[in-house]
Residue frames as qw, qx, qy, qz and C-alpha x, y, z in Angstrom:
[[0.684, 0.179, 0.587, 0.393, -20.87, -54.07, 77.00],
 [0.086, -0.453, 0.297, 0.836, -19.58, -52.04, 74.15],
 [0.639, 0.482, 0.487, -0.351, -22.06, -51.88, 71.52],
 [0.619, 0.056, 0.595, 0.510, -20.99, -52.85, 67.95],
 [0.188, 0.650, 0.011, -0.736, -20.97, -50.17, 65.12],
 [0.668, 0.494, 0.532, 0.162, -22.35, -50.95, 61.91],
 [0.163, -0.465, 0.261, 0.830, -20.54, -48.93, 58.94],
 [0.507, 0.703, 0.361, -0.345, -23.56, -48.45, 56.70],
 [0.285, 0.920, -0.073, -0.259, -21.71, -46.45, 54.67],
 [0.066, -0.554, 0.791, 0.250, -18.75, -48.63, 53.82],
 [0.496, 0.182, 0.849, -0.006, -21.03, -51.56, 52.89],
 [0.532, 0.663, 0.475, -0.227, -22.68, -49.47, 50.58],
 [0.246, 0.725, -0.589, -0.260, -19.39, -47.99, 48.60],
 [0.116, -0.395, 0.852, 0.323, -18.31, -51.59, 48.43],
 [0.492, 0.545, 0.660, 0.156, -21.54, -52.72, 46.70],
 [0.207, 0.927, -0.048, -0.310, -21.18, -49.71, 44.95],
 [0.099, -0.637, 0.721, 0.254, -17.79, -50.79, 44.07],
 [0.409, -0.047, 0.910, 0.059, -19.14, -54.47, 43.09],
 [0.568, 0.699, 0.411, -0.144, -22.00, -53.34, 40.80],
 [0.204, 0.906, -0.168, -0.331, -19.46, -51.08, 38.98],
 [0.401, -0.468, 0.777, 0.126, -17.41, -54.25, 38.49],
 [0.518, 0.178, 0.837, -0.010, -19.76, -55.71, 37.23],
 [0.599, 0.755, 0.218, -0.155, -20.83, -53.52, 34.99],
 [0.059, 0.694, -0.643, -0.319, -17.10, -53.60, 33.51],
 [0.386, -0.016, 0.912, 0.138, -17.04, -57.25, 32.93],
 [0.555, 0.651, 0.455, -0.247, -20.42, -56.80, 30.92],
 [0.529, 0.825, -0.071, -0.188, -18.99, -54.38, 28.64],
 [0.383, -0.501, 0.732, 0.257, -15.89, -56.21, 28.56],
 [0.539, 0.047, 0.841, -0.030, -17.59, -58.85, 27.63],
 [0.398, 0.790, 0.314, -0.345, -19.89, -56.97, 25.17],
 [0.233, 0.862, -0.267, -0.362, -16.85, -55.70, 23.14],
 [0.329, -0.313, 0.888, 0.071, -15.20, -58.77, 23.37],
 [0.597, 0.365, 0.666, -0.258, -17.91, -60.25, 21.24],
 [0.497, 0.833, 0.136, -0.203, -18.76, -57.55, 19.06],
 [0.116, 0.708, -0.593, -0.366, -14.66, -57.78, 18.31],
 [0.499, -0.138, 0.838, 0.172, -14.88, -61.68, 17.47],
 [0.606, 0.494, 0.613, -0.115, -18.02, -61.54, 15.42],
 [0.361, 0.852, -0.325, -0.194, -16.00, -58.56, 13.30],
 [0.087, -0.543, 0.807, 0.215, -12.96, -61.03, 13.18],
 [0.632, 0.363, 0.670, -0.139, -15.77, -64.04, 12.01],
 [0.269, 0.821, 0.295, -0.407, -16.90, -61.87, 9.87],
 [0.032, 0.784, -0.518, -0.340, -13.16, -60.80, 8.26],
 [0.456, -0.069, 0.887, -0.022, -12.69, -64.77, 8.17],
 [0.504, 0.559, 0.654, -0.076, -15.75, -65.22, 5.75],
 [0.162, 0.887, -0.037, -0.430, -15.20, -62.20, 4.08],
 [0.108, -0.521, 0.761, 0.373, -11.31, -63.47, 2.92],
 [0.575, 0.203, 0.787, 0.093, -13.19, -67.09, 1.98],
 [0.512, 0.750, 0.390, -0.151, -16.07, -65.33, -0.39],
 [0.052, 0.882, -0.360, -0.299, -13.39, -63.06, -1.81],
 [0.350, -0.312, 0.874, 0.127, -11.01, -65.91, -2.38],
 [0.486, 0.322, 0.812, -0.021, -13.33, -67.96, -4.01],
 [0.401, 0.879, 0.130, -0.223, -15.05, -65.72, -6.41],
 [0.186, 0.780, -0.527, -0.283, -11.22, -64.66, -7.84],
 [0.449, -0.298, 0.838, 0.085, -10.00, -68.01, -7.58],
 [0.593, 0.425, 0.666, -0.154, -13.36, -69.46, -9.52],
 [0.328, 0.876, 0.074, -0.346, -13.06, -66.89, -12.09],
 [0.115, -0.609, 0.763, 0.181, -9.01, -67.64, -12.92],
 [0.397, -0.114, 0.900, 0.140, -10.10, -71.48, -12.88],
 [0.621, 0.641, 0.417, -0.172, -13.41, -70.35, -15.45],
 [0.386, 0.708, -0.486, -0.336, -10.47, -69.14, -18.20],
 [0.279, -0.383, 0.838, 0.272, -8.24, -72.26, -17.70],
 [0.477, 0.308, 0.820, 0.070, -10.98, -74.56, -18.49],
 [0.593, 0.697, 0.249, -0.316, -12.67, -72.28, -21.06],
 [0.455, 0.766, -0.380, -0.248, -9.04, -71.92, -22.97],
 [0.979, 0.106, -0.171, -0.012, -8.86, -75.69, -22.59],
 [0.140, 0.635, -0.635, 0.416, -5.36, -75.10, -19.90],
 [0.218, -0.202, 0.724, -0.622, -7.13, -77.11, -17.36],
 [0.225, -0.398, -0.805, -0.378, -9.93, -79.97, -17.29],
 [0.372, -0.575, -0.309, -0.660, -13.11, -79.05, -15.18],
 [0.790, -0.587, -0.174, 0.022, -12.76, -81.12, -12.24],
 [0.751, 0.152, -0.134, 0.629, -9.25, -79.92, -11.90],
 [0.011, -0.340, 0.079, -0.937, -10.20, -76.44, -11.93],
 [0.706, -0.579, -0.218, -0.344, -12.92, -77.11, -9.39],
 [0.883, -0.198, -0.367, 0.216, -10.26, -78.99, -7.37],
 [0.394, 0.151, -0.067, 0.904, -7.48, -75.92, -7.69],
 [0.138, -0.519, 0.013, -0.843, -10.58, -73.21, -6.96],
 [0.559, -0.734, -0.137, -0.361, -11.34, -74.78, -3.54],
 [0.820, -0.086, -0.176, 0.537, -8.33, -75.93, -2.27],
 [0.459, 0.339, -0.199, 0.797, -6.39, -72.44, -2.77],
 [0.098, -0.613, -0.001, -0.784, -8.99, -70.47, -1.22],
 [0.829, -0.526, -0.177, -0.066, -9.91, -72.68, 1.94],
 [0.784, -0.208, -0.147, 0.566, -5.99, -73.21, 2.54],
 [0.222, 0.471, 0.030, 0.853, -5.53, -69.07, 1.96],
 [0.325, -0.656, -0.128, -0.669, -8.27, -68.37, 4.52],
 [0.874, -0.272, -0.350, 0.197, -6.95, -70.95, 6.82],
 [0.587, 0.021, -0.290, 0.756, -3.68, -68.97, 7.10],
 [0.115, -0.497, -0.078, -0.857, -5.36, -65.48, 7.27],
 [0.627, -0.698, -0.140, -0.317, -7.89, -66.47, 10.07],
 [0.780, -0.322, -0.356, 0.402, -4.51, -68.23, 12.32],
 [0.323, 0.186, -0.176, 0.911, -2.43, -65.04, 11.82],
 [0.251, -0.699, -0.370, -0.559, -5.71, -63.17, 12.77],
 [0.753, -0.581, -0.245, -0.188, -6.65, -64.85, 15.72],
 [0.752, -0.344, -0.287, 0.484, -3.26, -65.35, 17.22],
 [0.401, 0.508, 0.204, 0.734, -2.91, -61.79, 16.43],
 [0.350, -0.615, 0.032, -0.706, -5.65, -60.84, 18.19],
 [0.206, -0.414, 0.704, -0.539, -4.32, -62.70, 21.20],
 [0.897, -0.117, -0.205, -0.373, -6.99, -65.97, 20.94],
 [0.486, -0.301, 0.811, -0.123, -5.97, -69.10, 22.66],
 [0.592, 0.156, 0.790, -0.028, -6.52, -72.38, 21.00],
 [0.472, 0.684, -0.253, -0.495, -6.14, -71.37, 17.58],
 [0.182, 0.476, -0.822, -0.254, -3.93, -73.87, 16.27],
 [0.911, -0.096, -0.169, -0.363, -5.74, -77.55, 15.62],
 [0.649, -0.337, 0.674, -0.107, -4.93, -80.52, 17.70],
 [0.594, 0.440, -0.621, -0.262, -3.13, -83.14, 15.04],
 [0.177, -0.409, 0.861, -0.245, -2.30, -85.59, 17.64],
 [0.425, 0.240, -0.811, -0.323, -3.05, -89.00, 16.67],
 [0.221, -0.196, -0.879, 0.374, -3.28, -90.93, 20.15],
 [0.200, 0.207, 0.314, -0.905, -6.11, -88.14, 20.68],
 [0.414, -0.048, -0.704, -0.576, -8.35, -90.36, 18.06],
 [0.398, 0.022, 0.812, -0.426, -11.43, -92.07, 20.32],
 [0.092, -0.180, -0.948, -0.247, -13.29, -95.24, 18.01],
 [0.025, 0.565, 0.785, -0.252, -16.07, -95.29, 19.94],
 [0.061, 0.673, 0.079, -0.733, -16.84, -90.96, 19.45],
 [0.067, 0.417, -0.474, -0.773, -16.00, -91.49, 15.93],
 [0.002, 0.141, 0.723, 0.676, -17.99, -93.95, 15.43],
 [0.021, 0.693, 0.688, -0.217, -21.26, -92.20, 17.26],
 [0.103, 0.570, -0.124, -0.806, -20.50, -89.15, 15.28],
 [0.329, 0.139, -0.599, -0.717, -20.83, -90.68, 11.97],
 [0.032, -0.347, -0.932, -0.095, -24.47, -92.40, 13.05],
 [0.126, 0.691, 0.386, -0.598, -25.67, -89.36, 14.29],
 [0.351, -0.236, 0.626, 0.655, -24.76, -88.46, 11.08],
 [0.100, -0.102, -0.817, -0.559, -26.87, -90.61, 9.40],
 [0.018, -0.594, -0.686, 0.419, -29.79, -90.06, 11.78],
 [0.075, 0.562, 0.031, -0.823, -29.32, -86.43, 11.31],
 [0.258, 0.192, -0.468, -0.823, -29.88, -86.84, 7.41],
 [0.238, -0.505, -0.822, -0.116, -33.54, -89.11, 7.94],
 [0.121, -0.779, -0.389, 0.476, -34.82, -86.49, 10.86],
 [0.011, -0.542, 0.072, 0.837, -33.69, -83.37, 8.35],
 [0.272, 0.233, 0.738, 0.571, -35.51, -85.23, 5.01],
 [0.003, 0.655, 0.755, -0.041, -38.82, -83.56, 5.44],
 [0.177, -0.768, 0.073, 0.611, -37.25, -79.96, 6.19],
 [0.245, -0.254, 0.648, 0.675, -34.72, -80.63, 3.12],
 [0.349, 0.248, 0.792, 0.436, -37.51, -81.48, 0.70],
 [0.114, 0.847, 0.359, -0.376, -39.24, -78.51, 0.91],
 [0.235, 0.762, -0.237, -0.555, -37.09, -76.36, -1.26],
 [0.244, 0.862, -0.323, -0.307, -36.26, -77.26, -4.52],
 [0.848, -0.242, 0.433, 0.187, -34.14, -80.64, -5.72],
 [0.806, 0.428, 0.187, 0.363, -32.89, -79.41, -8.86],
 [0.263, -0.865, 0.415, -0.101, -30.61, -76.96, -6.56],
 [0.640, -0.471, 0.608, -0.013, -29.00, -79.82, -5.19],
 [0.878, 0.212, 0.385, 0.190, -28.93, -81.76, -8.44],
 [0.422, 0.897, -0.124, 0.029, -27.22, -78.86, -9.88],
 [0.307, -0.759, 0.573, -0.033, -24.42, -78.61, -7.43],
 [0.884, -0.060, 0.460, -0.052, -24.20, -82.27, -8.18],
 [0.677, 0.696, 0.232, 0.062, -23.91, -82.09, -11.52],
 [0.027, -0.941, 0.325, -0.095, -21.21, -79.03, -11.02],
 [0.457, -0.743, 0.477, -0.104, -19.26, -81.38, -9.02],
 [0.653, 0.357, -0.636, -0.203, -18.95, -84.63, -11.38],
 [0.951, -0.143, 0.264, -0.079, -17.71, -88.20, -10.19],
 [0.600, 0.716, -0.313, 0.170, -13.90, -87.95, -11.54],
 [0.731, 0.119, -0.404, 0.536, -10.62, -88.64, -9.78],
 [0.172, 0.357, -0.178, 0.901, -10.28, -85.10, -9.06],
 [0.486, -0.560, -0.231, -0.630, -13.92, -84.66, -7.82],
 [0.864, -0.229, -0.442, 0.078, -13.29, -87.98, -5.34],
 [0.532, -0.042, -0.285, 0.797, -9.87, -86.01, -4.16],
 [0.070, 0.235, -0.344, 0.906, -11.84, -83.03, -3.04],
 [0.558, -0.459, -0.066, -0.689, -14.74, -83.76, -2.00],
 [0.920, -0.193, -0.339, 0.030, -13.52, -86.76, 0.26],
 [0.704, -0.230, -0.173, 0.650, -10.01, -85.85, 1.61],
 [0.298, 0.093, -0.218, 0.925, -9.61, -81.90, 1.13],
 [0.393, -0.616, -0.243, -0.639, -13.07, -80.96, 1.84],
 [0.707, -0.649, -0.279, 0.032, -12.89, -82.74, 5.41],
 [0.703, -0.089, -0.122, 0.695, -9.29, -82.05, 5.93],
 [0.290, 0.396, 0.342, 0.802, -9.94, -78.30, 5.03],
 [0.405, -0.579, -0.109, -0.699, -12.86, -77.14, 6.77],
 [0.787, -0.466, -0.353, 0.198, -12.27, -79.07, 9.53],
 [0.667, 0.049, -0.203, 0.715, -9.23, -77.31, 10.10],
 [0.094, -0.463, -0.181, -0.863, -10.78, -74.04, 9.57],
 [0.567, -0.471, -0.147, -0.659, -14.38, -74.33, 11.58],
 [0.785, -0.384, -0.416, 0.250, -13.28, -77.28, 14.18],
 [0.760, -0.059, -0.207, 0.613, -9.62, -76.22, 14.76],
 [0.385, 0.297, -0.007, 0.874, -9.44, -72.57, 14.40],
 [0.300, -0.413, 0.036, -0.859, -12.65, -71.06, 14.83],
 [0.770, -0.564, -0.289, -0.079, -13.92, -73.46, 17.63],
 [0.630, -0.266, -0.361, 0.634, -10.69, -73.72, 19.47],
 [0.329, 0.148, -0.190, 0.913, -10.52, -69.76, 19.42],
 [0.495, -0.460, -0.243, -0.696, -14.24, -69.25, 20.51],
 [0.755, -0.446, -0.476, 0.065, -13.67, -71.89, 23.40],
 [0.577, 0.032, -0.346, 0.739, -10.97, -70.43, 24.72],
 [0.186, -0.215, 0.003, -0.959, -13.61, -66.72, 25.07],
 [0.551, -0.191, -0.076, -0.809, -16.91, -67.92, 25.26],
 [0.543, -0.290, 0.753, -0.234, -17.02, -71.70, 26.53],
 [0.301, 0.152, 0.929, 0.155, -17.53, -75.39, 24.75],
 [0.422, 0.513, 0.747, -0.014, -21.03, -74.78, 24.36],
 [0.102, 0.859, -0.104, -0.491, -20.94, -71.16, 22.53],
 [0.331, -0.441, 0.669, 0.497, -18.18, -72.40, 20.70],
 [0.488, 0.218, 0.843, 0.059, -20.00, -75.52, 19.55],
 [0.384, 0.799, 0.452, -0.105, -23.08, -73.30, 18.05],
 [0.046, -0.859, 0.198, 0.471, -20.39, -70.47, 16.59],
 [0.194, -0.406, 0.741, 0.498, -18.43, -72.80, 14.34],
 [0.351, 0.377, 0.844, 0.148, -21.37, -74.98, 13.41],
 [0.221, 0.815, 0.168, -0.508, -23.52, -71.35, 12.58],
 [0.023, -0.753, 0.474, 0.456, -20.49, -70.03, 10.59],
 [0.259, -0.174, 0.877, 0.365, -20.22, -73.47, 8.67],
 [0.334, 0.587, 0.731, -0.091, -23.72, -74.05, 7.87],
 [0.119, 0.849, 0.086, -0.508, -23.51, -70.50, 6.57],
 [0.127, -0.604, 0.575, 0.537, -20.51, -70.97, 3.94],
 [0.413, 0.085, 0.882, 0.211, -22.46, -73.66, 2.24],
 [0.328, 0.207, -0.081, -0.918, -25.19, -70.78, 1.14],
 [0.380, -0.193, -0.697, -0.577, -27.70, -73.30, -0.75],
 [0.587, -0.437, 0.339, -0.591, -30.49, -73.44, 2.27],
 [0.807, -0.478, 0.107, -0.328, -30.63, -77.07, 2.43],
 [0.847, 0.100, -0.400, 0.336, -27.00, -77.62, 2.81],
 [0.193, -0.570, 0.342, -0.721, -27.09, -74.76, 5.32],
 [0.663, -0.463, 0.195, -0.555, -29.17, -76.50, 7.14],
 [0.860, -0.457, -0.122, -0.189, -27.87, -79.66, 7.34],
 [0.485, 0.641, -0.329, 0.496, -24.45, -78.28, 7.66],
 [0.388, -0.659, 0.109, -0.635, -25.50, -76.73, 10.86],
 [0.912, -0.271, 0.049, -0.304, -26.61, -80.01, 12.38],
 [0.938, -0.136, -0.131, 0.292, -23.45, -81.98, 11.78],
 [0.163, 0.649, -0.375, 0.642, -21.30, -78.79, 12.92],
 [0.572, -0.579, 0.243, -0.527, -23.06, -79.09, 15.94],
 [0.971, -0.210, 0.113, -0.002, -22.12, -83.53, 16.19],
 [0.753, 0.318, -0.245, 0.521, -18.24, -82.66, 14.97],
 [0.053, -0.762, 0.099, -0.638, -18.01, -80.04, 17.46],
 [0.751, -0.567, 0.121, -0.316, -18.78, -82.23, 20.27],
 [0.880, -0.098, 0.066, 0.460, -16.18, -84.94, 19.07],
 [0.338, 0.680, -0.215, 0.613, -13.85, -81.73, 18.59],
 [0.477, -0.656, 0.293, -0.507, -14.57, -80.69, 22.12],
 [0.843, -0.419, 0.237, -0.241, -14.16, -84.13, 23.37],
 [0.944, -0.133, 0.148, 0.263, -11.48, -86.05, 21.92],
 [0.185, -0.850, 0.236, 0.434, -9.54, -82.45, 21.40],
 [0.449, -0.078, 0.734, 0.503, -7.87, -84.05, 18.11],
 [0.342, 0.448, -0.280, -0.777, -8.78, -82.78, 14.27],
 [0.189, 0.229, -0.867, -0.400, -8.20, -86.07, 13.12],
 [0.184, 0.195, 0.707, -0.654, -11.34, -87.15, 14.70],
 [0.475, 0.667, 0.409, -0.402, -13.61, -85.06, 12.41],
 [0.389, 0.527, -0.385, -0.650, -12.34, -85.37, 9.82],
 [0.287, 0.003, 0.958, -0.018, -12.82, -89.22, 10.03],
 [0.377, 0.614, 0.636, -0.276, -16.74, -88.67, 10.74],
 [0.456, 0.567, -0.164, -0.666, -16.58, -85.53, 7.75],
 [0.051, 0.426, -0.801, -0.417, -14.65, -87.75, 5.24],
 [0.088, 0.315, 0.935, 0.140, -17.12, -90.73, 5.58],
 [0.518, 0.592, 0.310, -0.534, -20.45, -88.23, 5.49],
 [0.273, 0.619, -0.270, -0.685, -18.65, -87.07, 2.51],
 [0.281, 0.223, -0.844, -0.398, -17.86, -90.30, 0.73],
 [0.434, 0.468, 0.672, -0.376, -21.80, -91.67, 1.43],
 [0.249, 0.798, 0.005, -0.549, -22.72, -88.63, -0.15],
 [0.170, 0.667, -0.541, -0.484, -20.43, -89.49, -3.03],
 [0.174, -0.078, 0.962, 0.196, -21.01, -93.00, -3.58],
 [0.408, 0.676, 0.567, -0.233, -25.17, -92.58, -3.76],
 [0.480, 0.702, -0.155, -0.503, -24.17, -89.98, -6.85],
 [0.100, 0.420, -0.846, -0.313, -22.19, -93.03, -8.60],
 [0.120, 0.230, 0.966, -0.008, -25.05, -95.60, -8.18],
 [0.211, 0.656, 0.650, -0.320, -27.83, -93.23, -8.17],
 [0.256, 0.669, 0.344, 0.607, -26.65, -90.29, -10.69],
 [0.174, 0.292, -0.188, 0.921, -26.68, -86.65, -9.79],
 [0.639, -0.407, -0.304, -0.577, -30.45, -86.71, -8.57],
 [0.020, -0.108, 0.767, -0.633, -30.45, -87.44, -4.57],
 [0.436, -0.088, 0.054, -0.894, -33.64, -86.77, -4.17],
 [0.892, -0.228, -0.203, -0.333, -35.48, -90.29, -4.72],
 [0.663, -0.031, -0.679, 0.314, -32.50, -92.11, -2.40],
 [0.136, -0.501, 0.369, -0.771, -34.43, -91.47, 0.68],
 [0.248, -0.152, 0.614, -0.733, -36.40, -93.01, 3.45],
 [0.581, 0.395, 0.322, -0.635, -39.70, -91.76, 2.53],
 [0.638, 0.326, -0.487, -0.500, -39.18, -93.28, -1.08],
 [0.330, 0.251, -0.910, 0.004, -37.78, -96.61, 0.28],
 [0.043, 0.228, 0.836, -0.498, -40.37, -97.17, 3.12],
 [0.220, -0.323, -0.543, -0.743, -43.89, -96.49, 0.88],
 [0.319, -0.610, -0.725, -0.016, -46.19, -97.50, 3.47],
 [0.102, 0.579, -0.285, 0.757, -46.67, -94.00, 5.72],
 [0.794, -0.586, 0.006, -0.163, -47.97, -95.67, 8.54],
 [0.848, -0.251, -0.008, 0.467, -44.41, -97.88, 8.78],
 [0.518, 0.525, -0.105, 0.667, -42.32, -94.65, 7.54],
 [0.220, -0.735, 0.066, -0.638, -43.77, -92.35, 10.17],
 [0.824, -0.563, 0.047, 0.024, -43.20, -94.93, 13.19],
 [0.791, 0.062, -0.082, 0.603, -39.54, -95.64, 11.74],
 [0.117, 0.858, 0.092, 0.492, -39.55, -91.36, 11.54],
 [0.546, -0.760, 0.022, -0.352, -40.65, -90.79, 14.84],
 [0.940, -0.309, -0.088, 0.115, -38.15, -93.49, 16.26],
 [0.715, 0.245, 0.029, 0.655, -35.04, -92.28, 14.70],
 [0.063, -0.700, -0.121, -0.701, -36.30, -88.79, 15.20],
 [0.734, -0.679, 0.013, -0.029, -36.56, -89.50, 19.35],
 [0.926, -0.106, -0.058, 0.359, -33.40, -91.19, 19.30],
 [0.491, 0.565, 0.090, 0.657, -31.30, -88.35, 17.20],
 [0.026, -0.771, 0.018, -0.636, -32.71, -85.44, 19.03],
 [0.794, -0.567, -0.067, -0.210, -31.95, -87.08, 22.41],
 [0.922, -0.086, 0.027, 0.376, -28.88, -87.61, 21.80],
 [0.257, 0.701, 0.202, 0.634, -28.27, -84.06, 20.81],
 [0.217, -0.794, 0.021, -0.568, -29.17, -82.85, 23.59],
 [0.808, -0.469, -0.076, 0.348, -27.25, -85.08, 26.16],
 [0.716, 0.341, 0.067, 0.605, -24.52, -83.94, 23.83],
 [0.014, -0.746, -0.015, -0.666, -25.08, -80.51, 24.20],
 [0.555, -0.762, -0.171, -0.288, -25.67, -80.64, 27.62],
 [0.915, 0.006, -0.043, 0.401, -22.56, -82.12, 28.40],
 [0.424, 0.469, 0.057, 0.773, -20.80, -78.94, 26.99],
 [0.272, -0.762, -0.136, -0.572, -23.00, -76.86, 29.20],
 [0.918, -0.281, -0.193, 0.201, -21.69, -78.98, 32.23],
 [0.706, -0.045, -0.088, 0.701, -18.47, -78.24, 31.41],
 [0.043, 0.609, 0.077, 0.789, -19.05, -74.52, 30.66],
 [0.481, -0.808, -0.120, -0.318, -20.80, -74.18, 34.35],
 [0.836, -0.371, -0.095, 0.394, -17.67, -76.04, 36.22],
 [0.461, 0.250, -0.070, 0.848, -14.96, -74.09, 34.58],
 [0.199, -0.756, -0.061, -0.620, -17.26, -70.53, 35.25],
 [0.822, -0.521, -0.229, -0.015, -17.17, -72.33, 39.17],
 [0.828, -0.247, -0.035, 0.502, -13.68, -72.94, 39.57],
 [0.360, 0.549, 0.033, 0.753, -12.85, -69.31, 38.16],
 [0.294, -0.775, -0.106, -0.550, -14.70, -67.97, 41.49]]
């Protein structure tokens, strides 16, 4: 019998050849980041920029009586959100992104998603009261205050605030992060980036949190119109407690309505299980999908 020759030396050039592969994909991958998080980065960059000139323009109208207040509030977020909107599509489709453009499509609407987005919702703002009350309430009563309870206010802070940033942080900058980095990645990238634009810490924070529950119905029912359902109704809660309750949030909570702290802290804990459990199916879900696709690519 002819004895069999092992080629040592050709197995070891093609791992040789497979580690060097791999270290390309890394730094691929590596630059491929560091070029989104600059093109994030540009994205925010146009908003702040926008906003500041815009705000400034709408502080003459109203000071040389051209314009009422909530008007010029209406006119200085509108232009710049719908200015940075176009800047980040041309960007992204510039820089070659998929899924840049939002999904409008109607029949893409799922009931059920829309309405377990807007309970997590409310969960999310009971489990984030304790965090939130820590800083400050006459932050939040400012902004309040800023914003009024007018026609105008009602028309942006209901219909172009969801319609707006949805477009932006669902449609643009999730769809063009899924399309690089998967679902989950995405999820945390848009919700990061939103929580961030809100700058006061505890509308960062609970910005964050319902980025992360519109993200998932983004991801799942692939349609804009979706979140902005669940944004539109946070938003117009949010607005109705300042018409019954005034500019002051602070005592329409929980902890004020449930005195006893034995019964507040069981109702806490309950809502608090429920919320964060549901989070994380949610999430996990994304991860799911993020391991199959990676699968089927090999």
């Amino acid at each position: 019998m002819e004895e069999q020759k092992v080629d040592f030396n050709g197995d070891l050039r093609d791992n040789d050849v497979n580690i060097e592969s791999k270290k390309i994909v890394q730094s691929s991958h590596k630059i491929e980041q560091s070029s989104y998080v600059m093109d994030i980065l540009s994205v925010i960059g146009v908003l702040g920029i926008t906003m500041i000139a815009s705000s400034l323009i709408m502080g003459v109208l109203v000071n040389t009586g051209s314009a009422s207040k909530a008007f010029a509030l209406f006119l200085s977020y509108t232009i710049p959100f719908s200015l940075t909107i176009i800047f980040a599509i041309w960007l992204f489709l510039h820089k070659g992104y998929k899924n840049v453009l939002p999904k409008f499509s109607m029949s893409f609407i799922n009931a059920p998603l829309v309405l377990y987005g807007c309970v997590l919702l409310i969960l999310s703002s009971v489990v984030l009261e304790p965090v939130i009350s820590i800083f400050p309430k006459e932050w939040m009563t400012t902004l309040n205050k800023q914003i009024g309870s007018s026609g105008w206010s009602m028309l942006t802070t209901i219909v172009m605030a969801p319609i707006l940033e949805e477009i932006l942080f669902r449609g643009v900058i999730q769809g063009s992060a899924m399309s690089r980095f998967g679902a989950m990645r995405a999820i945390f990238i848009s919700s990061a980036v939103f929580g961030l634009i809100h700058i006061m810490p505890q509308q960062v924070i609970y910005a964050f949190v319902v980025g992360l529950v519109l993200g998932y119905v983004y991801w799942k029912t692939k349609s804009i119109m979706s979140v902005i359902t669940i944004h539109a109704f946070n938003n117009s809660l949010v607005f109705i407690q300042k018409s019954i309750f005034g500019d002051d949030l602070s005592n329409v909570t929980v902890r004020e309505l449930i005195k006893n702290d034995t019964l507040y802290w069981i109702t806490y804990s309950i809502i608090t299980i429920l919320f964060i459990t549901a989070l994380v199916l949610l999430l996990q879900q994304s991860s799911k999908a993020d391991k199959l696709k990676k699968e089927s690519l090999i």
